[in-house]
N, C-alpha and C positions, 0 to 999 in steps of 0.2 A: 317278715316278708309276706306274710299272709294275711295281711289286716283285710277290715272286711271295710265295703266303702262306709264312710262315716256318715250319721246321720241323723246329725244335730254340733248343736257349736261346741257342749263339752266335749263330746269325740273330736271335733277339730282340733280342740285345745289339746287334748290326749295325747295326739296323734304328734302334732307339731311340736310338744313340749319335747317327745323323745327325740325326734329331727333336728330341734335345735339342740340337743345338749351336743350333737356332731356337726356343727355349721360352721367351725372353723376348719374343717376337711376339706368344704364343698364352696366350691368356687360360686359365684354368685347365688349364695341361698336363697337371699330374699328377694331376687327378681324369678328363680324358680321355683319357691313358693309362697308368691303373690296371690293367686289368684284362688291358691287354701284359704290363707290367712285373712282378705278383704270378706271371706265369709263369717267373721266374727264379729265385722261393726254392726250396731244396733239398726241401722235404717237400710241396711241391705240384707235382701229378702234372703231365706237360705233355699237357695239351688246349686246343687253340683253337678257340672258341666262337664263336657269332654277336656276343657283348659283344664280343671281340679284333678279330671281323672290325670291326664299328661302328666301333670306335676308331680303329686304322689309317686308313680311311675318312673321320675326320673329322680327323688329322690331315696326310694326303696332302691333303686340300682348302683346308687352312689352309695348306699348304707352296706351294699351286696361288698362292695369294690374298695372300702375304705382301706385306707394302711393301717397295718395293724403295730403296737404298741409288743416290744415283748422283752425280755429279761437279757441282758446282754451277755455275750461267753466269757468267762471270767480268763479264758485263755488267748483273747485276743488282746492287743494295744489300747489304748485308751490318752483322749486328751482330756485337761479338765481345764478350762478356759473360767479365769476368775476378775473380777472388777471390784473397785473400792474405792470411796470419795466421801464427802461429808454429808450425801442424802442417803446412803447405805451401801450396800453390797449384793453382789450377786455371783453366781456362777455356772457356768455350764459344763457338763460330761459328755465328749461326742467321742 
């Protein structure tokens, strides 16, 4: 949460490698962080803008806010929802 602004493209890279590995959390990632990310093509110059700074900002607040992932009570119910056919199998624990 405390990153410092980036200030070259590998930091952008840094930066956004960690944001993406949580981008199926965050509802439109790549339209809100477009205007990070277009600072990595070769022919655009690197400047960070009040848009880059927004961005960052809104998605450090989404990284603040995520759901979080945790270990289930072994004292509650549980469903295990299973499928099977001739291209494999799968299953779910909800």
């Amino acid at each position: 949460m405390e990153w410092s602004t980036p200030n070259n493209v590998s930091e952008i890279r840094s930066c956004m490698g960690l944001t993406s590995y949580y981008k199926i959390f965050i509802k439109k990632f790549s339209e809100i962080g477009y205007p990070i990310t277009s600072l990595q093509r070769k022919r655009n110059k690197f400047e960070w803008t009040t848009q880059c700074a927004t961005s960052i900002e809104i998605l450090k607040q989404f990284l603040r806010n995520a759901p979080v992932l945790r270990i289930t009570n072994p004292n509650k119910n549980f469903m295990v929802c299973t499928i099977s056919c001739k291209e494999g199998l799968g299953g779910v624990l909800m």
